[in-house]
N, C-alpha and C positions, 0 to 999 in steps of 0.2 A: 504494500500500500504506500503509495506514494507519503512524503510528510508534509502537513500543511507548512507553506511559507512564513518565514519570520518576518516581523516589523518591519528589520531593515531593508530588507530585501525588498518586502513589499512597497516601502516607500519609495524608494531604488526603481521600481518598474513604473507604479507611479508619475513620478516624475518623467521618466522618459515618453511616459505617453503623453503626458502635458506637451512634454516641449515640442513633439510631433505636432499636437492638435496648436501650439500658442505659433509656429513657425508659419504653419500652413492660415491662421487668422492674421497674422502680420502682414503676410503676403495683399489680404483683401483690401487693409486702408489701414495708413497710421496712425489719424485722429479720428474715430468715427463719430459724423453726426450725430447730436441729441435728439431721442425723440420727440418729434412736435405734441403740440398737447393730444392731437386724436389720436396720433399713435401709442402716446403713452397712455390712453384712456382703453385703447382696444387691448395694449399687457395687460393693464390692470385687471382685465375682463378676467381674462388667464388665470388669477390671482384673488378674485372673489368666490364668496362662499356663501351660505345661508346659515345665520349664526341662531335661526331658533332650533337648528339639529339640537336635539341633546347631546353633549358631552359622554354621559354616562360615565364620567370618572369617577376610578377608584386608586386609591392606595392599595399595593401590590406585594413591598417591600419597604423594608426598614433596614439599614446599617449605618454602625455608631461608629463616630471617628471623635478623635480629642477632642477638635473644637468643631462638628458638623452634627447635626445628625441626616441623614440624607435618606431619602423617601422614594419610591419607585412609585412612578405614576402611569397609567393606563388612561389614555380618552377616545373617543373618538376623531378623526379628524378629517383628511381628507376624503372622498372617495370611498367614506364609510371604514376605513382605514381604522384600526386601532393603533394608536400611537405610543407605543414608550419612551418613558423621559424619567430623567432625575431633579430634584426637588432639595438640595440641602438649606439647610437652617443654619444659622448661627448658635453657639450653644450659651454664648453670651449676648448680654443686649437685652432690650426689650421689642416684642412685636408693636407694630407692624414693622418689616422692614423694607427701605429697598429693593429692590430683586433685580439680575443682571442676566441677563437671556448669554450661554455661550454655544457660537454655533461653530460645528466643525465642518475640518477639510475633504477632498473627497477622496474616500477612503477610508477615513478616520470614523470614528463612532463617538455618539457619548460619552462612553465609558473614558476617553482620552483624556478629556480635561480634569480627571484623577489619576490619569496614569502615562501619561505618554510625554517620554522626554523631547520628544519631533519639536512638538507646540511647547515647550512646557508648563504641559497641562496644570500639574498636583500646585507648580507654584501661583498661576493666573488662579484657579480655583481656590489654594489656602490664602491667597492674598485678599482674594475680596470678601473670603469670608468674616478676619480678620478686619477688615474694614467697617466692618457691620452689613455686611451684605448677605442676602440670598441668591442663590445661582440655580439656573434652570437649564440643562440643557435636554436637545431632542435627539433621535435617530435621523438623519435623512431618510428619504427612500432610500430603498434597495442598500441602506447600512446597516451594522449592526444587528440588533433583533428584529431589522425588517428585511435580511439579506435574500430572506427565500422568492422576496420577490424579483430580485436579480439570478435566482438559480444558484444560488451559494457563489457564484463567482465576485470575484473584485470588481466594481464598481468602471472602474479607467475599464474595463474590457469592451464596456460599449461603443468607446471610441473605435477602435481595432473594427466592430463590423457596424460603423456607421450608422449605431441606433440614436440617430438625433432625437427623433420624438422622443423616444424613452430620457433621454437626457432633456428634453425641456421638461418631462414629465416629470423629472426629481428636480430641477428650479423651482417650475412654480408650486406642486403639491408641497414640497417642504416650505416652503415660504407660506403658504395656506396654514398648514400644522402649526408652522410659531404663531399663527394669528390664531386658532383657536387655543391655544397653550395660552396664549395672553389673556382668552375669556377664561380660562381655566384657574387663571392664578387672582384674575377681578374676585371670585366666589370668598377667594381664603383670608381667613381673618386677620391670618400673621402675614400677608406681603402687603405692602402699601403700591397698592397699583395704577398709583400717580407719580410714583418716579421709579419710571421704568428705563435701566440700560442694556446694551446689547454691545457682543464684540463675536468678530465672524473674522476665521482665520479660512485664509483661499475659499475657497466657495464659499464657505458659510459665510467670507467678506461679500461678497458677488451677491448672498440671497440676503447681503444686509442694508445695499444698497435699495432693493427692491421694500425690504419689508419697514425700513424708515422712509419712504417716499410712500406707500401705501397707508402706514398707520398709524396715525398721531400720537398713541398711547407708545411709542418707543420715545424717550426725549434726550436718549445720547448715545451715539453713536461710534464705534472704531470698528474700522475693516481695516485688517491685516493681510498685505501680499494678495490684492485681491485681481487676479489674472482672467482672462486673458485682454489687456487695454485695447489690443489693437483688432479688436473681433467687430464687424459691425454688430453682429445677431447678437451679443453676449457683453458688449466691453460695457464698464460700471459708467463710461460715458455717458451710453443711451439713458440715462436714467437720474443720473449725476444732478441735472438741473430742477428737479421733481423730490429731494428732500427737502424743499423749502431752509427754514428754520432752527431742523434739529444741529445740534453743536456735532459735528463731523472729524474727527482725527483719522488719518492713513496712517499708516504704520508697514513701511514699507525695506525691501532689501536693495541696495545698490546693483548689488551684484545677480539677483534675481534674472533668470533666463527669458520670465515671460513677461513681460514689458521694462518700458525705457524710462528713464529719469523723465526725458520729456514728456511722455503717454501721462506718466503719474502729475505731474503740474498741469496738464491740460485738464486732466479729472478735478483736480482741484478748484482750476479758475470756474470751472461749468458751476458748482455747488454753490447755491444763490445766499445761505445764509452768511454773516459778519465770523460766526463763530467757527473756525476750522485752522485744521493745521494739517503738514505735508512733516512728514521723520523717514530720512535715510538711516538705517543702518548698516557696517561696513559685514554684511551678508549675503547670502542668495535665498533660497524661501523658505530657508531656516532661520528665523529671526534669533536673535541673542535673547537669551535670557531676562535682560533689560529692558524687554519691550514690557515687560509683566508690569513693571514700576509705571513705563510711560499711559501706557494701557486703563490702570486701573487709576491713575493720576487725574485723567478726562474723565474719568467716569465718575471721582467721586468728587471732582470741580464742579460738576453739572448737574449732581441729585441730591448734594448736600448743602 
């Protein structure tokens, strides 16, 4: 029997399919146009839901950590989709608190941002808890505990036989899911779900551009290494000028394969609100460690 692949490995192939799919999107335009408003009102179509479904959430799971207690959560979501996510708590403090949506890369799962040195997860995760924060993260499609719907395979495999729809289908249905995850979290007594942040490392940057321009209840923002800039169908351009308001940070790698210094300041100037910022670090789309500091610094400028 073959042995399932390791991490590294995995991230290793990963990547290289990226840089396949980010080469062959570079080719198409460098600066890609922003969507005009009807266009951006026909994504958003993609992207809405009918929020008198029931939920039907439940709590699933419970695990205690020093300063977490962390909750396993079951809803409804897209596509009638049951969703799994985690839910930790602060074990200090007082309720309500904050809550900080983290959304992963692709390939990565929930479970990452407790355990994966890639992103460093355990430290972004004990840092905000630490802050006085709550952290919420989801499965994408086809990750994680929802891989069966990708057929157990790695996720990048879609690329290889050119299942676009299936890849728009895990953008916008995972972006759908943190939106019912946000009714999810309105119900509970311990989050205060008026300051709400979010941080989305590679795609989950990509579905965080989308999911702060669709939902006013996000009110701060950071997308990290969020690739591919130079894609028409896909770059965070198309979308860039549609967060209005919310306070915006990039957290980006210099050395990063899948866009340019300049790609990333062009995203920047598009984003209409005052409050935003541009960070090179001297990486590729493995940010240092120090992003965790920069990261959770915007986050807790803008809900505290």
């Amino acid at each position: 029997m073959a042995r399932a692949m390791h991490r590294p490995a995995r991230i290793c192939v990963t990547l290289a399919v990226l840089a396949i799919a980010a080469a062959a999107f570079a080719q198409e335009s460098e600066f890609p146009e922003p969507y005009t408003d009807g266009e951006f009102a026909l994504a958003a179509d993609f992207m809405s839901y009918d929020a008198s479904i029931p939920l039907d959430a439940a709590i699933v799971g419970e695990t205690e950590f020093d300063t977490q207690t962390r909750y396993k959560v079951a809803f409804r979501g897209s596509r009638d989709e049951i969703i799994p996510g985690f839910l930790s708590i602060p074990k200090e403090g007082d309720a309500p608190f904050p809550c900080v949506l983290l959304m992963h890369g692709l390939g990565d799962r929930k479970q990452g941002w407790w355990d994966s040195a890639f992103t460093s997860g355990p430290e972004m995760t004990g840092k905000l808890i630490a802050l006085g924060y709550a952290v919420f993260a989801l499965d994408a499609k086809y990750h994680g505990e929802r891989s069966a719907l990708n057929r157990y395979e790695e996720p990048w495999a879609m690329f290889g036989r050119n299942e676009f729809s299936r890849l728009r289908a895990l953008m916008t249905e995972s972006t759908v899911d943190y939106r019912r995850g946000l009714d999810w979290l309105e119900t509970r007594d311990d989050i205060d779900a008026d300051r709400i942040g979010a941080i989305g490392y590679s795609m989950g940057g990509m579905m965080l551009y989308y999911l702060a321009a669709l939902d006013s209840r996000v009110d701060v923002a950071v997308a990290c290494v969020a690739p591919p800039m130079g894609s028409p169908s896909s770059s965070p351009a198309r979308v860039a000028p549609h967060v209005g308001d919310t306070p915006f940070a990039m957290l980006m790698g210099a050395e990063d394969q899948f866009y340019t210094e300049a790609q990333a300041q062009h995203v920047l100037g598009l984003i209409p609100g005052p409050d935003k910022m541009l960070k090179f670090y001297e990486s590729g789309y493995s940010l240092p460690v120090e992003y965790v500091d920069d990261a959770t610094a915007w986050i807790d400028t803008h809900l505290k």
